[in-house]
C-alpha positions as CSV (number, residue, x, y, z in Angstrom):
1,X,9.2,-83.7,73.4
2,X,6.8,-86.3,72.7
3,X,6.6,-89.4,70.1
4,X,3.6,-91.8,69.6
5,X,5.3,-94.7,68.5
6,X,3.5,-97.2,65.8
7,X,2.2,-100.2,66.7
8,X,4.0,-103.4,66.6
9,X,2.8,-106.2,65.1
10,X,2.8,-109.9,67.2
11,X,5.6,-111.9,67.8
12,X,5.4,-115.6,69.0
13,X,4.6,-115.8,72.7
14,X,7.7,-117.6,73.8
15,X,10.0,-117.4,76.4
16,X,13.8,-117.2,76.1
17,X,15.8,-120.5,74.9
18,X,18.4,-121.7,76.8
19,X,19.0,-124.4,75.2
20,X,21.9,-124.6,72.0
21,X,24.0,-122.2,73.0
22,X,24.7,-122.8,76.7
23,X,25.0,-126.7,76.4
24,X,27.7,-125.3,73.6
25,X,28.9,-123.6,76.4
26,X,28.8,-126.7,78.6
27,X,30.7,-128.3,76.6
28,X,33.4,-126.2,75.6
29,X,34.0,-125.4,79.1
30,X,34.8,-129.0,79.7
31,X,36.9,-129.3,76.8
32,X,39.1,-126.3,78.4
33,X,38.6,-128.6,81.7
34,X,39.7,-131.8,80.1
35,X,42.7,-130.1,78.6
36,X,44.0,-129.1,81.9
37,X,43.6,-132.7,83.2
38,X,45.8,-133.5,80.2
39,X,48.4,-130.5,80.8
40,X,48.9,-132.2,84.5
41,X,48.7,-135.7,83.7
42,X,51.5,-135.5,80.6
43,X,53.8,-133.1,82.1
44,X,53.7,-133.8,85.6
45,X,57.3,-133.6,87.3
46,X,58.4,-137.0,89.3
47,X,58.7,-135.2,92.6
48,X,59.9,-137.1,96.1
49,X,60.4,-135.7,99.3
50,X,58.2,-133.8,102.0
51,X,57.0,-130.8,99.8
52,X,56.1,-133.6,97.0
53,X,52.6,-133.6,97.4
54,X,52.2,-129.9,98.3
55,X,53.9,-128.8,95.6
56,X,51.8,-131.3,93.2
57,X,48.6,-129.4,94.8
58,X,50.1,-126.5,94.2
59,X,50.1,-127.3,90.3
60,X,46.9,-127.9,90.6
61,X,45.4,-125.2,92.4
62,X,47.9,-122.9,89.5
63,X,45.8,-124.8,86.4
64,X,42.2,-124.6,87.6
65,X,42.7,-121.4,89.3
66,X,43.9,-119.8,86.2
67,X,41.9,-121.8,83.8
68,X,38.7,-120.9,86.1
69,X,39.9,-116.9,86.0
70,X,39.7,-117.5,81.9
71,X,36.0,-118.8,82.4
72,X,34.9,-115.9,84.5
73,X,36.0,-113.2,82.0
74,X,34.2,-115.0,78.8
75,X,31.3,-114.8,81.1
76,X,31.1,-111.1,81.1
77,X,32.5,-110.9,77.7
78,X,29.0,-110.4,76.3
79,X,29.2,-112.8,73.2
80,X,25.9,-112.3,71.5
81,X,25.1,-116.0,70.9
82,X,25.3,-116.7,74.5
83,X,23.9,-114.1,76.1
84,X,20.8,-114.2,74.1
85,X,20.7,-118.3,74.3
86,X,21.7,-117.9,78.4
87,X,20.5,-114.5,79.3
88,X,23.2,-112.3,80.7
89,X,21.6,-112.5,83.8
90,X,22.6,-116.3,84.6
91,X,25.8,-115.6,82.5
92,X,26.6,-112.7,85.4
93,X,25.5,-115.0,88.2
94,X,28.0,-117.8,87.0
95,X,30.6,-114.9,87.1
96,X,29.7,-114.0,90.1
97,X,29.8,-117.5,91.9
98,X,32.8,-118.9,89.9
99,X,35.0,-115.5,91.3
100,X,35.3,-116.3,94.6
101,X,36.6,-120.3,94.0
102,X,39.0,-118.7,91.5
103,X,40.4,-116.4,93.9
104,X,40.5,-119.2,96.8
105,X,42.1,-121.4,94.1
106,X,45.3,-118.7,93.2
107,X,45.6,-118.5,97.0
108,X,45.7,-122.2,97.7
109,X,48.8,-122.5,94.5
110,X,51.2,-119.4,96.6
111,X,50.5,-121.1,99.9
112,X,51.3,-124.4,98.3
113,X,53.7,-124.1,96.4
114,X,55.6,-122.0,98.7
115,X,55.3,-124.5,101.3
116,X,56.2,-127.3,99.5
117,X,59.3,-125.9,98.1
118,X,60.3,-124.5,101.5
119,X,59.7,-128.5,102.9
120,X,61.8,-129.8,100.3
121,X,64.8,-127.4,100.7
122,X,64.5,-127.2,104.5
123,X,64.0,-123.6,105.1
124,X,61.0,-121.8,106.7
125,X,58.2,-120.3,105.0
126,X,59.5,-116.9,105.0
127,X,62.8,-117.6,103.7
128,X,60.9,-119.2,100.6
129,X,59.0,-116.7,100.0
130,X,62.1,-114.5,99.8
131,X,63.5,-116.6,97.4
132,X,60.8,-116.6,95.2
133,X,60.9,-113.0,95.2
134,X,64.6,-112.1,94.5
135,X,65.6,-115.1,92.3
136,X,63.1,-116.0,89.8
137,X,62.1,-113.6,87.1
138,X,58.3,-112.6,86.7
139,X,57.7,-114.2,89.9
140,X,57.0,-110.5,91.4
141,X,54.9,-109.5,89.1
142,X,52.9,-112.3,89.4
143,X,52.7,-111.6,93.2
144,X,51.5,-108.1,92.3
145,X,48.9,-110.0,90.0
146,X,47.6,-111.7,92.5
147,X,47.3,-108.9,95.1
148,X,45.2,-106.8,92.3
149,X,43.0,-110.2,92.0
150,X,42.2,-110.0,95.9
151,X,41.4,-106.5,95.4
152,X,38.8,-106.5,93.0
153,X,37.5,-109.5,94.7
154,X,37.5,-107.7,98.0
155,X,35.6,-104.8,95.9
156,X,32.8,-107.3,94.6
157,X,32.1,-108.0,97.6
158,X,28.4,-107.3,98.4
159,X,28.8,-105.5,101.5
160,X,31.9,-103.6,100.0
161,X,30.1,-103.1,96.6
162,X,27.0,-100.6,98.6
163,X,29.5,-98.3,99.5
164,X,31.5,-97.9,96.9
165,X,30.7,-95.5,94.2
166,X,30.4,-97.1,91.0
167,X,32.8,-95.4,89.0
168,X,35.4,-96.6,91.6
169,X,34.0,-100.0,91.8
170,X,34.5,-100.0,88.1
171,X,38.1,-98.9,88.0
172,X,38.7,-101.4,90.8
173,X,37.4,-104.8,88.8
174,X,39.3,-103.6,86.2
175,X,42.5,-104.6,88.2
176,X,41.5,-108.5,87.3
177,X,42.2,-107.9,83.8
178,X,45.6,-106.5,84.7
179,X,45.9,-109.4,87.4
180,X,45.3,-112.1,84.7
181,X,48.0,-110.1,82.5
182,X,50.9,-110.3,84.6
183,X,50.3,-113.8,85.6
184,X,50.5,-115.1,82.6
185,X,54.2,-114.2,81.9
186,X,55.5,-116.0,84.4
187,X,53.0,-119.1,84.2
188,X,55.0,-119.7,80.4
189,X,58.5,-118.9,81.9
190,X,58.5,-120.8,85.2
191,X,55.7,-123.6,85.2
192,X,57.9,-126.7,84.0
193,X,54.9,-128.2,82.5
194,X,54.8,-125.1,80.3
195,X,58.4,-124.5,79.8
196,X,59.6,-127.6,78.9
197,X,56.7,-129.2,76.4
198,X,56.1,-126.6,73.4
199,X,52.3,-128.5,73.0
200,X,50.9,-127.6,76.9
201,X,52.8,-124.2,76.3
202,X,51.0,-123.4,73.0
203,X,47.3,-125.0,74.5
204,X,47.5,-122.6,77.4
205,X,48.5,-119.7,74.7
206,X,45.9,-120.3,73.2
207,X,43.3,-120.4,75.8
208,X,44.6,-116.6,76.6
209,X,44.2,-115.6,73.4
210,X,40.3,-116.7,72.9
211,X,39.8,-115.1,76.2
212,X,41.6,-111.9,75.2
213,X,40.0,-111.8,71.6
214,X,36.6,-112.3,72.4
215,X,36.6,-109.6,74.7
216,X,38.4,-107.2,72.4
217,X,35.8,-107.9,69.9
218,X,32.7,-107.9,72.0
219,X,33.2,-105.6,74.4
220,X,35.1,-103.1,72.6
221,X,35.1,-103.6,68.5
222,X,31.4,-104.6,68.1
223,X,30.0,-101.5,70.0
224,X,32.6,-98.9,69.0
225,X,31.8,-100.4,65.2
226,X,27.8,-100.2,66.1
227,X,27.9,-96.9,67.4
228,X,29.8,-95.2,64.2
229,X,27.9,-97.2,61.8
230,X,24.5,-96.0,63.3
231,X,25.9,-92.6,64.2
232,X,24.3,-92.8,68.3
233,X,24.2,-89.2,69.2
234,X,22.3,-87.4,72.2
235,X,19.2,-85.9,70.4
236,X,17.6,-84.2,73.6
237,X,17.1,-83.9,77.1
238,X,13.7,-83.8,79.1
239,X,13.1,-83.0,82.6
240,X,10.5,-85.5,83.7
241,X,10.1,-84.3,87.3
242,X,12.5,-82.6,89.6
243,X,14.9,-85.1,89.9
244,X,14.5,-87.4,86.9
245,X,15.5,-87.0,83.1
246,X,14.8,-88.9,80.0
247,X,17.4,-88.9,77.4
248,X,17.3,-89.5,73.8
249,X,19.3,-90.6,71.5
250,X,19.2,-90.8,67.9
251,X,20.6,-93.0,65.2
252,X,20.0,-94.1,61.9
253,X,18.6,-97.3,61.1
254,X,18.1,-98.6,64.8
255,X,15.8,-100.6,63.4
256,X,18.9,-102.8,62.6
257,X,19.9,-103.4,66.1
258,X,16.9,-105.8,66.8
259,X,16.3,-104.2,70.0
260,X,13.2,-105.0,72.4
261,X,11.6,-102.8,74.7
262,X,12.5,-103.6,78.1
263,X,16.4,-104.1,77.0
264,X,18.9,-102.3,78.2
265,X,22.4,-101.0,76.8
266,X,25.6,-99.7,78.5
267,X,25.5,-96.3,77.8
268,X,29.0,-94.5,77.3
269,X,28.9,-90.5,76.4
270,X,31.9,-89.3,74.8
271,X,32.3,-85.8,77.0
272,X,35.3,-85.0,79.5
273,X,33.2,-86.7,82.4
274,X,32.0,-89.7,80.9
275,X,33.7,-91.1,77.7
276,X,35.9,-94.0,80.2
277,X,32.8,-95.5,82.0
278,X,30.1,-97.1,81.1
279,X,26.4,-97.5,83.0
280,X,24.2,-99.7,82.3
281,X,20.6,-97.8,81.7
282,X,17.0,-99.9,80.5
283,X,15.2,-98.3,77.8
284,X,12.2,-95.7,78.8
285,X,9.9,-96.5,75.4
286,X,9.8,-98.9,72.6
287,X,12.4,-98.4,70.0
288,X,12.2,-97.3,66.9
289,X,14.3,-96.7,63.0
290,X,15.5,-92.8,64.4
291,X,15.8,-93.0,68.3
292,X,16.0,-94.5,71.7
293,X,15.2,-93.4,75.1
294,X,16.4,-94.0,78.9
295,X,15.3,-92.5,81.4
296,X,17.3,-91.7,84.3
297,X,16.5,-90.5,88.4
298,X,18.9,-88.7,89.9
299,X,20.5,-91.1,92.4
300,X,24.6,-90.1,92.5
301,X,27.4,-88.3,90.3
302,X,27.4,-89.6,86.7
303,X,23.4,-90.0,87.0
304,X,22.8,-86.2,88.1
305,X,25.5,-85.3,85.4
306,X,23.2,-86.3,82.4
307,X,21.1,-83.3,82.7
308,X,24.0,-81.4,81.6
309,X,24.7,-83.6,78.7
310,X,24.7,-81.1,75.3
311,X,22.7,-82.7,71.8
312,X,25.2,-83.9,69.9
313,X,27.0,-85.5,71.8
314,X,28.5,-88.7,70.6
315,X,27.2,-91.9,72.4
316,X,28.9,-95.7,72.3
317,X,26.0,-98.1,73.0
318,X,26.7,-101.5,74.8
319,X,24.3,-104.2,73.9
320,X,21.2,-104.5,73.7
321,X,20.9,-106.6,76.6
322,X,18.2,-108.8,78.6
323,X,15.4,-110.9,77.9
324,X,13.0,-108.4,80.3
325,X,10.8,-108.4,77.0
326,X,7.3,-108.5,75.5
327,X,9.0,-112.1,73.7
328,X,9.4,-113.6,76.8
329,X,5.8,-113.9,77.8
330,X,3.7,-117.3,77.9
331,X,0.0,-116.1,77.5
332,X,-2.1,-113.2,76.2
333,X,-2.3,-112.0,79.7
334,X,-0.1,-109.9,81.6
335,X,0.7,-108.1,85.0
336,X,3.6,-105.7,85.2
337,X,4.3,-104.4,88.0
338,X,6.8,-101.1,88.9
339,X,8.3,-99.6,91.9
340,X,9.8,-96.4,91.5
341,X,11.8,-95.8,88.5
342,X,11.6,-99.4,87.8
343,X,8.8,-98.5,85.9
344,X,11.1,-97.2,82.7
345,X,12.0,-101.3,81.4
346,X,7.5,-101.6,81.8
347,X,6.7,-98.5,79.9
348,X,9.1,-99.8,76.9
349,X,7.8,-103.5,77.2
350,X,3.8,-101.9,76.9
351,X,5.1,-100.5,73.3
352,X,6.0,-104.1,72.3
353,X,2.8,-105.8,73.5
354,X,0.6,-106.6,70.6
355,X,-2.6,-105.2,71.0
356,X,-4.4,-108.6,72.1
357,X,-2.6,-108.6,74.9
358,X,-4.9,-107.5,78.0
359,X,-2.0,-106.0,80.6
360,X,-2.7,-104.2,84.2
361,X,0.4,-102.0,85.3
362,X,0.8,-101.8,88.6
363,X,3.0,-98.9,89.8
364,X,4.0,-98.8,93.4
365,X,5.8,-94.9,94.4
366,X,5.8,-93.8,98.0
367,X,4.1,-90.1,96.7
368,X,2.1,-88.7,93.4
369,X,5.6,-87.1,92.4
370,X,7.3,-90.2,92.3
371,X,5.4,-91.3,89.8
372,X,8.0,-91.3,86.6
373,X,6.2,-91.0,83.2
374,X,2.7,-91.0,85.0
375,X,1.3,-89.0,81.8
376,X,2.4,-91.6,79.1
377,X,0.9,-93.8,81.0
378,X,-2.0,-92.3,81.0
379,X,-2.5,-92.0,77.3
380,X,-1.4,-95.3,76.5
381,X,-4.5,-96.9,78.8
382,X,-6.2,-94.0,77.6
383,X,-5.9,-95.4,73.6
384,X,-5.6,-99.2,74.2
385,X,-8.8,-100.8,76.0
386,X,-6.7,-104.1,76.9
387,X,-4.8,-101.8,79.4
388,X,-5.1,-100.9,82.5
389,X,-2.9,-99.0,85.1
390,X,-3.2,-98.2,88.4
391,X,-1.2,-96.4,90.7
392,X,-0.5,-97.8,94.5
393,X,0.4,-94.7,96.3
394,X,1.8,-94.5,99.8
395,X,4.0,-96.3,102.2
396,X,4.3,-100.4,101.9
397,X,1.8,-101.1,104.6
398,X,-0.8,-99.6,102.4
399,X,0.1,-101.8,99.8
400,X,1.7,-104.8,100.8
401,X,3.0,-106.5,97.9
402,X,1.8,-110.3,98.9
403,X,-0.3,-112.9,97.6
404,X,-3.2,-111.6,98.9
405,X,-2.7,-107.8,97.5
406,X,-2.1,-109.0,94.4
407,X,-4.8,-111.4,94.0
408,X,-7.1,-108.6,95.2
409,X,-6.2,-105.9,92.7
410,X,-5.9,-108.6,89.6
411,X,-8.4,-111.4,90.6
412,X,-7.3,-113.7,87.3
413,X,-3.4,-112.4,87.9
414,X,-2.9,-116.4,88.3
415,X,-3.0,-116.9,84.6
416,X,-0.9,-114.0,83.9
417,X,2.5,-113.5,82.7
418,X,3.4,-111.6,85.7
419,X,6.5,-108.8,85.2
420,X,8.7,-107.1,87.8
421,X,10.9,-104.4,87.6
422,X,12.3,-101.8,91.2
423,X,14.4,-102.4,93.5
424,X,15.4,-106.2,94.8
425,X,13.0,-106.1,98.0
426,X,10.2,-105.6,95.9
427,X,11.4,-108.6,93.7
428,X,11.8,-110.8,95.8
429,X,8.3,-110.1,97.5
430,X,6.5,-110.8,94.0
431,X,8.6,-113.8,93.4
432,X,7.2,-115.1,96.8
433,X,3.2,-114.0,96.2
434,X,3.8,-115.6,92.4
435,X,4.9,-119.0,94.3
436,X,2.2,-119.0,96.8
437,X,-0.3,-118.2,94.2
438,X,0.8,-121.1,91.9
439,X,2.3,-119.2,88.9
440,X,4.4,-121.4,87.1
441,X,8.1,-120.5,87.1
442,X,8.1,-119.9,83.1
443,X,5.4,-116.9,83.4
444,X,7.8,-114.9,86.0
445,X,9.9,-112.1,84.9
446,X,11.8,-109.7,87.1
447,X,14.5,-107.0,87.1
448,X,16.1,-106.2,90.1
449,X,18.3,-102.6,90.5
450,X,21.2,-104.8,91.7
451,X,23.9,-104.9,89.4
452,X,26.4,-102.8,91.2
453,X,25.8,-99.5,93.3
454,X,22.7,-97.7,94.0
455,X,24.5,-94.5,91.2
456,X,23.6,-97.2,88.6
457,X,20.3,-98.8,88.2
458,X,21.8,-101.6,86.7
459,X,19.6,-104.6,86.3
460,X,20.0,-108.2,86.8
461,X,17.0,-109.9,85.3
462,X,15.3,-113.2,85.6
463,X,12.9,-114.3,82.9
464,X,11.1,-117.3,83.3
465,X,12.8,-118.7,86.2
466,X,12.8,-118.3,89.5
């Protein structure tokens, strides 16, 4: 199955704002922030005694632990405005780096907490504990909250993360959701500053149920209500080499969705195997008003299993995603450059190019076979005189990817936009030649396989920073 897609006409050659949105964002977050100062300060308990101060820490700890837990789910909550202002790829980052201070925050309130109390009553640490456990309603829960937090903390972990499979990784960060849940109960029945004044009680409410609304709405209502309205179905399946297919899917009026090539979606295929998890895949060509492509290798269970998928089937769409696009570029002038099956986001970014724009692909793949949509490669420098591909076969020492290798096979790649997509070695070795060779931050774009496992060939993307 093949498909010559029209030519696009020229957008503006700007990169991605950041600008609006996220100092929005900023700002909001430190409303939320100045609230909890408030909570503490108006409602704090007139405590005396040994345990005093730990127990005051322990509040604390409780407030901006919980508070920060808030912020790291309405980072990954995929609200369009801020994604496309921030880029989900700095909006994942921030989730990445706030999780950890959130989970040594919850840890610091139990050890707290628990100490101070067991100061101020004169008992050990254990008997405390106990206590807590046996007397106080919700408290257990809570407990088991907390232990479900460490967990899918443990299982973001980047060393645990590589050997976990992703559809377990996935059910496993899923516990935080549950975590947050059962804390919440007992942060309303117990927390004096909650209990007792009806205004903290109802602020903190609130701040639950923004959290809990925006994520019903974007990550659930808006693509469930996308992918009825458009009708996503699997169209066909083509084997592109022994171990690679592409898959498309049709729609009507995709034209709607204001999707770039280069984008990507998370893909959800309503069959007995796959309708509970979703993977993120890049789109393989430019879209267009009837269908959409990805194209997948064969790299563990769920992406082996999309051979198997029947037409028909019905398909929930996440996104689109990423600013990995023809938009983002600076000049007329552009290097992309592809290892492996990071060359799938390329192919669909060289359907958005307007025709001025002169492009070399560079496609690094340790053998001819490897070579993933070699032929529509082919035709499209065969059609379009501004561009030229060429193929680095071999092992890395044949082609190095440095400053020098690059300069050598595109002598003006300097005043390039310069594009990377493969796996994050290869990134980061651009990123270094594009520093040493003096391209400004603002003409860099990336997209690293990184996201989760190696099943996934998910993408976090970096476009015009570095």
């Amino acid at each position: 199955m093949s498909r010559q897609r029209p030519g696009t006409s020229p957008r503006p050659a700007a990169g991605p704002s950041h600008g609006h949105a996220a100092e929005v964002a900023r700002w909001l977050a430190c409303l939320g922030l100045g609230a909890i100062f408030g909570i503490d300060l108006y409602t704090r308990l007139d405590l005396s005694g040994s345990g005093a101060l730990l127990i005051e820490l322990g509040r604390w700890t409780a407030l901006l632990g919980t508070y920060g837990s808030l912020l790291v789910l309405l980072l990954v909550a995929r609200i369009p405005l801020l994604e496309r202002q921030v880029g989900l790829d700095q909006l994942v980052a921030w989730h990445r780096r706030l999780g950890p201070a959130v989970l040594v925050l919850i840890a610091a309130h139990v050890v707290l907490v628990t100490a101070g109390y067991a100061s101020s009553e004169a008992v050990t640490y254990l008997s405390e504990s106990w206590i807590f456990i046996s007397t106080y309603p919700w408290l257990l829960p809570a407990l088991a909250g907390f232990t479900l937090m460490v967990i899918a903390g443990l299982s973001s972990w980047r060393v645990a993360r590589r050997r976990m499979r992703y559809e377990t990784w996935w059910v496993t960060h899923l516990y935080f959701y549950l975590a947050i849940a059962l804390a919440f109960v007992h942060q309303i029945t117990l927390g004096q500053q909650f209990s007792a004044h009806a205004w903290a009680r109802w602020t903190w409410i609130g701040m639950y149920v923004i959290t809990g609304g925006a994520l019903i709405v974007y990550r659930l209502g808006l693509p469930i209500v996308r992918s009825l309205r458009h009708d996503l179905r699997v169209h066909a399946i083509v084997r592109e080499s022994s171990d690679t297919v592409s898959v498309w899917v049709r729609g009507r009026n995709l034209a709607a969705l204001d999707v770039r090539g280069g984008q990507f979606f998370g893909w959800r295929f309503l069959t007995g195997d796959h309708w509970w998890q979703s993977h993120p895949y890049s789109l393989s060509a430019g879209p267009d008003a009837r269908f959409l492509r990805i194209t997948v290798k064969d790299l563990g269970d769920h992406s082996r299993s999309l051979a198997r998928l029947k037409p028909g089937t019905r398909v929930i769409a996440e996104g689109p995603y990423g600013t990995f696009t023809a938009d983002s570029r600076r000049s007329n002038r552009v290097v992309l450059l592809a290892g492996g099956v990071g060359v799938t986001p390329i192919r669909a970014v060289l359907d958005d190019l307007p025709k001025d724009v002169r492009a070399d692909v560079l496609y690094r793949a340790p053998r001819p076979e490897a070579l993933v949509l070699r032929k529509e490669l082919d035709k499209i420098a065969a059609t379009r005189p501004n561009v030229k591909v060429r193929y680095l076969v071999g092992n890395r020492h044949d082609y190095p990817i440095d400053a020098r290798t690059l300069l050598w096979l595109v002598p003006d790649i300097a005043t390039a936009d310069l594009y990377t997509c493969g796996p994050i070695a290869l990134v980061k070795a651009v990123r270094e030649a594009a520093r040493v060779l003096g391209i400004p931050a603002g003409r860099v774009h990336d997209e690293a396989f990184s996201f989760h496992s190696p099943d996934t060939y998910s993408f976090t993307t970096k476009t015009g920073s570095r």
